[in-house]
C-alpha positions in Angstrom: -12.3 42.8 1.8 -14.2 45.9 -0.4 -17.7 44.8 -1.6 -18.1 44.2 -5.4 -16.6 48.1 -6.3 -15.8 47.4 -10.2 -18.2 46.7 -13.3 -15.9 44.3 -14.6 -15.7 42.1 -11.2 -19.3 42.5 -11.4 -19.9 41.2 -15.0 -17.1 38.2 -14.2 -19.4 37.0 -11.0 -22.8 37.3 -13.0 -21.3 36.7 -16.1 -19.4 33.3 -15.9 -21.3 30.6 -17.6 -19.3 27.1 -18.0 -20.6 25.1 -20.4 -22.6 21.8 -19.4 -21.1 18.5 -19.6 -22.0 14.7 -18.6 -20.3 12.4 -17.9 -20.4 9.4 -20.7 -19.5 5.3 -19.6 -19.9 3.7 -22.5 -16.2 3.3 -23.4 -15.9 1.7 -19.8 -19.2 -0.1 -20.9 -18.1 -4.1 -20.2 -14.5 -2.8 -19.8 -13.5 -3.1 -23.0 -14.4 -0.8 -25.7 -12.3 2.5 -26.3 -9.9 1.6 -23.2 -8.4 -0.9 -25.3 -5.6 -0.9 -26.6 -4.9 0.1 -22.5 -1.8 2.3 -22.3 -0.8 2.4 -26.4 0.5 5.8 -27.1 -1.2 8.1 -29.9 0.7 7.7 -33.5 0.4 11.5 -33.3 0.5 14.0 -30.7 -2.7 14.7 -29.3 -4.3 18.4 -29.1 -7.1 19.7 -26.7 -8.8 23.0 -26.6 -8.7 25.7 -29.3 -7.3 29.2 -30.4 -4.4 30.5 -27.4 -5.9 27.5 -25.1 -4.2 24.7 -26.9 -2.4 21.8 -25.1 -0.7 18.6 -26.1 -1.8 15.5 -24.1 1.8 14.4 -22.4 1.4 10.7 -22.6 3.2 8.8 -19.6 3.9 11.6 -17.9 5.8 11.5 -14.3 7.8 8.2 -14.1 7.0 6.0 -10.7 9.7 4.3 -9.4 9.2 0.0 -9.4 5.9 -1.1 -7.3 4.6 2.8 -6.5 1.4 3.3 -7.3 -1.3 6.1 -7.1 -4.4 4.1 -7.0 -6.2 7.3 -7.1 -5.0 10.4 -8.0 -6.8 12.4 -5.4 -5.3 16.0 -5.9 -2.0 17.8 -6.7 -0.1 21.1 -6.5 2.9 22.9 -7.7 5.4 25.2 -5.9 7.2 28.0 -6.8 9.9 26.3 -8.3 7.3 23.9 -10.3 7.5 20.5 -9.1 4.7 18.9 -8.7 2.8 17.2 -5.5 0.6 14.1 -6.1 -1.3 13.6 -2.9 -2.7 9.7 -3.6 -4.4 6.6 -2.0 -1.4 4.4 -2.7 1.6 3.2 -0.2 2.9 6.5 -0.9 0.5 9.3 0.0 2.1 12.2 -1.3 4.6 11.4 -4.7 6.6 14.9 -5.8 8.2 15.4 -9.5 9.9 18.2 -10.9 8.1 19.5 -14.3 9.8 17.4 -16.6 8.6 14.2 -14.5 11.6 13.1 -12.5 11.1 11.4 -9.4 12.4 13.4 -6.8 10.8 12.3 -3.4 7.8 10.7 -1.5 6.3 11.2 2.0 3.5 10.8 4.0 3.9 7.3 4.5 4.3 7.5 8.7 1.6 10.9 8.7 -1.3 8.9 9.5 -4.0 9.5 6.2 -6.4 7.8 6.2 -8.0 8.9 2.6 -6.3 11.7 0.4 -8.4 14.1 -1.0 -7.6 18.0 -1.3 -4.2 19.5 -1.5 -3.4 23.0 -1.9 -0.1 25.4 -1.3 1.2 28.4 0.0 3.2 31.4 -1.0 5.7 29.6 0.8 5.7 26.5 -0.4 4.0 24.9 3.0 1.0 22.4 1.9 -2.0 21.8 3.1 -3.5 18.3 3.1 -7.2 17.4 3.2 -7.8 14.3 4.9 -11.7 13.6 4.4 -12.2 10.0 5.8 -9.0 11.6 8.4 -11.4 14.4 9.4 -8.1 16.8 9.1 -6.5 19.4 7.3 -2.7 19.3 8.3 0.0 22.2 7.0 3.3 20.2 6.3 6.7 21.7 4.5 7.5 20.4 0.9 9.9 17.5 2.7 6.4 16.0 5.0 7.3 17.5 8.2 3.6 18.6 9.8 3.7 22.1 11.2 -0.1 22.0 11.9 -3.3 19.6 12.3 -6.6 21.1 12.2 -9.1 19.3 13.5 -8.7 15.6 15.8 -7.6 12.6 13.6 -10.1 10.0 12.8 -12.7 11.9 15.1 -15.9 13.5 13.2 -17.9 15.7 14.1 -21.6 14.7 14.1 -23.5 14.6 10.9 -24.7 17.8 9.2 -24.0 19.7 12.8 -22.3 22.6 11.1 -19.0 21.7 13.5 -15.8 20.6 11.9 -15.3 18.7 10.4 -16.6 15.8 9.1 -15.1 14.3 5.9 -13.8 17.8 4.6 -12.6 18.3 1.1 -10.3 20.6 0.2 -8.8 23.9 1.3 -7.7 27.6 -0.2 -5.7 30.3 1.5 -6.7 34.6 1.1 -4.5 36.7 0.4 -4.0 37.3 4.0 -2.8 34.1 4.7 -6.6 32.8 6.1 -7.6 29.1 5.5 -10.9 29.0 4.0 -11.7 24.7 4.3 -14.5 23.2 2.5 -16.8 20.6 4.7 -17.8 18.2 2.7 -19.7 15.1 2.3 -21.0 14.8 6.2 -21.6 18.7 6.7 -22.7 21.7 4.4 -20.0 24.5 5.3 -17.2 26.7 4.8 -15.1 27.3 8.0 -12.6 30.0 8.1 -9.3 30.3 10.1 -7.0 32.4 11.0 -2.9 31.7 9.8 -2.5 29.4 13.0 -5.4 27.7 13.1 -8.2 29.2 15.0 -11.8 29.0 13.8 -13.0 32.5 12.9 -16.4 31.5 11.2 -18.3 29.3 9.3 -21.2 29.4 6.9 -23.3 27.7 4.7 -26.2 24.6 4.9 -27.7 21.8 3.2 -29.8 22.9 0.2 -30.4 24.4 -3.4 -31.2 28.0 -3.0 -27.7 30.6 -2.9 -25.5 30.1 0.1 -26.8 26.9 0.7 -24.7 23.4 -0.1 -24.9 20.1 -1.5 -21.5 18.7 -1.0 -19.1 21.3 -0.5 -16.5 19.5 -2.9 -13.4 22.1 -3.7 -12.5 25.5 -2.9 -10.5 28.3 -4.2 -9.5 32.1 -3.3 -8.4 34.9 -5.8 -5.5 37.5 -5.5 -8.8 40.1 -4.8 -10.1 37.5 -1.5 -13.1 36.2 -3.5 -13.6 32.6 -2.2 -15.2 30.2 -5.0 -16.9 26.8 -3.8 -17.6 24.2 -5.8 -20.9 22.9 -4.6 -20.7 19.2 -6.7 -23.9 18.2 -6.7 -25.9 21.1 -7.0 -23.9 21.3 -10.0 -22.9 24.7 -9.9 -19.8 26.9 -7.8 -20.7 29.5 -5.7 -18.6 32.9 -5.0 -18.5 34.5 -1.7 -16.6 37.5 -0.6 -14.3 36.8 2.6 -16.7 36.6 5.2 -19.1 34.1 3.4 -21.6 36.7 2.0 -22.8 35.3 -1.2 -22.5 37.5 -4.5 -22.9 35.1 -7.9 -23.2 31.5 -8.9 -21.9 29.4 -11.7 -24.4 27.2 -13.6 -24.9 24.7 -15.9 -21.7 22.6 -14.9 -21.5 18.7 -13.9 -20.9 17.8 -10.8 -17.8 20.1 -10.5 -14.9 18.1 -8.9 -11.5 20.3 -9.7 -11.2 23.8 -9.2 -8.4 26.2 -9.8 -8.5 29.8 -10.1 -5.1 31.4 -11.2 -3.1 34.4 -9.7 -3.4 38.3 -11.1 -5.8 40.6 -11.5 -8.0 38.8 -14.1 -7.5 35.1 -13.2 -8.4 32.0 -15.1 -10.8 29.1 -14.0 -9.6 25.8 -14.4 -13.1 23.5 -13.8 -12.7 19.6 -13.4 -16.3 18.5 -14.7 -16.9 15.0 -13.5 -20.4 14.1 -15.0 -23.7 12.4 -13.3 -23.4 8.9 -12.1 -26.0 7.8 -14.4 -23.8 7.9 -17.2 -23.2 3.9 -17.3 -26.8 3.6 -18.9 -27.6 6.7 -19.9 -25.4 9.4 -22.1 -23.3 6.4 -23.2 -20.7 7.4 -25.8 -22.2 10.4 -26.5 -18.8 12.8 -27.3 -19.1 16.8 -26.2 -20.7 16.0 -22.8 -17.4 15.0 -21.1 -15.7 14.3 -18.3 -13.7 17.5 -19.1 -11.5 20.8 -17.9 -13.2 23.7 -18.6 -11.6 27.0 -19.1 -13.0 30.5 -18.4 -12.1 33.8 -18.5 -12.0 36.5 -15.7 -15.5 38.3 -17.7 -16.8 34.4 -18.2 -16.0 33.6 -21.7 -15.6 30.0 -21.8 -12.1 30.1 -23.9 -12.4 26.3 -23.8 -13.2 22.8 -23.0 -10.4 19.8 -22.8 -11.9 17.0 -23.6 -14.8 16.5 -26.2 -14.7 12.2 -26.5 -16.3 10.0 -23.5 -15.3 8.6 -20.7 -11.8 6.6 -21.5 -8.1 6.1 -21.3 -7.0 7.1 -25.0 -4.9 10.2 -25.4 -7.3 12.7 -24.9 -10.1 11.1 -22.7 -10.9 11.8 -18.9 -12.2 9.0 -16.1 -12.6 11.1 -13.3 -11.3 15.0 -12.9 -10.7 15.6 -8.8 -7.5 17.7 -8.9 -6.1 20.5 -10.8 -3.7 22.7 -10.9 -1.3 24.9 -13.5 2.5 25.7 -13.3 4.4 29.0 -14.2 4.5 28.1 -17.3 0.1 27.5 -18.1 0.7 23.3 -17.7 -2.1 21.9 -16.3 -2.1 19.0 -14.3 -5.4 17.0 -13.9 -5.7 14.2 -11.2 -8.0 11.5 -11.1 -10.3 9.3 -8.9 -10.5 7.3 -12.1 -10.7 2.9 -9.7 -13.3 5.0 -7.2 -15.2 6.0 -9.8 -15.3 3.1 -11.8 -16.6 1.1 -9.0 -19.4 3.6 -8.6 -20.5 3.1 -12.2 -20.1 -0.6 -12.7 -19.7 -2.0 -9.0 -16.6 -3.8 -9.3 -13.0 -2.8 -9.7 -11.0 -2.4 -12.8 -9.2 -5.4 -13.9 -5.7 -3.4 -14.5 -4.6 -0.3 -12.8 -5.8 2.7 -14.6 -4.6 5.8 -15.8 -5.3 8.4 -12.8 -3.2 11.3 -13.5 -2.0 13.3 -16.7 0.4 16.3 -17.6 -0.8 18.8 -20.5 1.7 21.1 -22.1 0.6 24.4 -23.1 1.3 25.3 -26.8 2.5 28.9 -27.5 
């Protein structure tokens, strides 16, 4: 791929600033306070975001068949003919819909996961599921058969070696066809292979300063091969050109779980903003500091944020962004790690099964 050759791909890269947000607990605070009433529905629909970037909160969205559930929402994707893939930590690893929410299929369940976490697909509809307790990335066609398993099942490779992979996160395909993979919470790289599977090259190690990582959480690749890592908790996503040379970072975000960057010339950012873990005592019920989606503009205008109330499961709240991803049509889907990450603020499970996953319809 070209260096940075245009003024405007240079002011996007230097010019991106998403807006900070935190995440807030005390709605979860004691279990009880905005979460209840549990699963009522809004008396009126419920808008996010502002100007062209308006979308109604699609309450109950994607209708489980009797004793399925997602228990987390790890990630999700959409195909070319927009249904929608829920890779989850239930019975039923990966749940598919079609956009209206209809039930059409399930899989996974004989695959071997061990803990879903990243999904993302091709121009050709073949998936590719992130496995990061699995230690795998495997390709498998929209029905569950796998085509391809990178890396060895339940075998790690040693702590912070730089070798894949161990507990990678997510993964993003260039234009080309590459797979760029994200590695992770054991490691501190990006490992790039070729369209059947061999390693071409790796970068990236643990630290603050540019090119280095501290949890390689998501990754993402534009139509122009500009590959965009979301580096969680250095709270900020880095952009690389194909071969890992670093050109721009992203600041002032929260532990940036999702990440989505649309097709075309001048692609959107879709950022899941999860929040510091500190929030159970400290930014509790603040609104504005999230969890959240941010939205941004190809020159970095934040267009803008869903989600302004904390932590909750009202219309209109967040738990825990992981997942995104947008149809055809500008929906966005958000899933969440909402019973992980309530046990990481308040050290016990939920008493009832919480929301983890939510559809929001783009207003013309």
């Amino acid at each position: 791929m070209c260096p940075l050759c245009s003024m405007e791909r240079r002011r996007f890269l230097r010019g991106f600033a998403a807006g900070a947000a935190a995440l807030s607990a005390g709605a979860l605070a004691g279990a009880a306070t905005t979460l209840v009433p549990r699963r009522a529905r809004a008396a009126e629909p419920v808008i996010l975001g502002k100007g062209q970037y308006r979308y109604q909160v699609l309450e109950q969205w994607g209708e489980l068949p009797p004793g399925f559930t997602y228990r987390d929402a790890a990630a999700v994707c959409v195909d070319s003919k927009d249904n929608v893939y829920v890779f989850n930590r239930g019975a039923h690893p990966v749940i598919v819909f079609d956009r209206s929410g209809r039930f059409l299929r399930s899989w996974g369940e004989d695959i071997g996961f061990v803990n879903a976490h990243g999904v993302a697909i091709g121009p050709d509809d073949l998936l590719y599921l992130t496995d990061d307790h699995g230690h795998t990335v495997r390709k498998c066609t929209p029905q569950g058969k796998v085509l391809m398993t990178i890396g060895t099942p339940k075998v790690p490779a040693p702590a912070f070696s730089g070798d894949p992979f161990n507990r990678c996160t997510h993964t993003a395909l260039s234009p080309r066809g590459e797979i760029y993979v994200s590695d992770g919470y054991q490691n501190a790289r990006v490992h790039k292979y070729s369209p059947d599977g061999r390693l071409l090259l790796s970068w990236g190690e643990p630290g603050t300063d540019p090119g280095q990582f501290n949890l390689v959480h998501n990754i993402a690749c534009d139509d122009d091969g500009w590959v965009y890592v979301a580096d969680r908790e250095n709270h900020r996503v880095q952009v690389f050109d194909g071969n890992g040379r670093y050109e721009a970072q992203w600041n002032n975000l929260a532990r940036p779980c999702g990440l989505y960057v649309a097709r075309g010339k001048n692609p959107l950012a879709f950022i899941g903003e999860l929040g510091p873990e500190t929030a159970a005592t400290l930014t509790r019920g603040v609104p504005n500091l999230g969890p959240r989606v941010s939205i941004v503009s190809a020159q970095g205008e934040v267009l803008t944020h869903l989600g302004t109330q904390p932590i909750g499961e009202a219309p209109g709240q967040f738990i825990a962004p992981h997942g995104i991803a947008v149809d055809s049509r500008g929906d966005i889907y958000v899933a969440e790690v909402s019973t992980t990450l309530w046990t990481a603020l308040f050290g016990s499970k939920p008493d009832h099964e919480l929301r983890c996953f939510q559809k929001l319809g783009r207003l013309s």
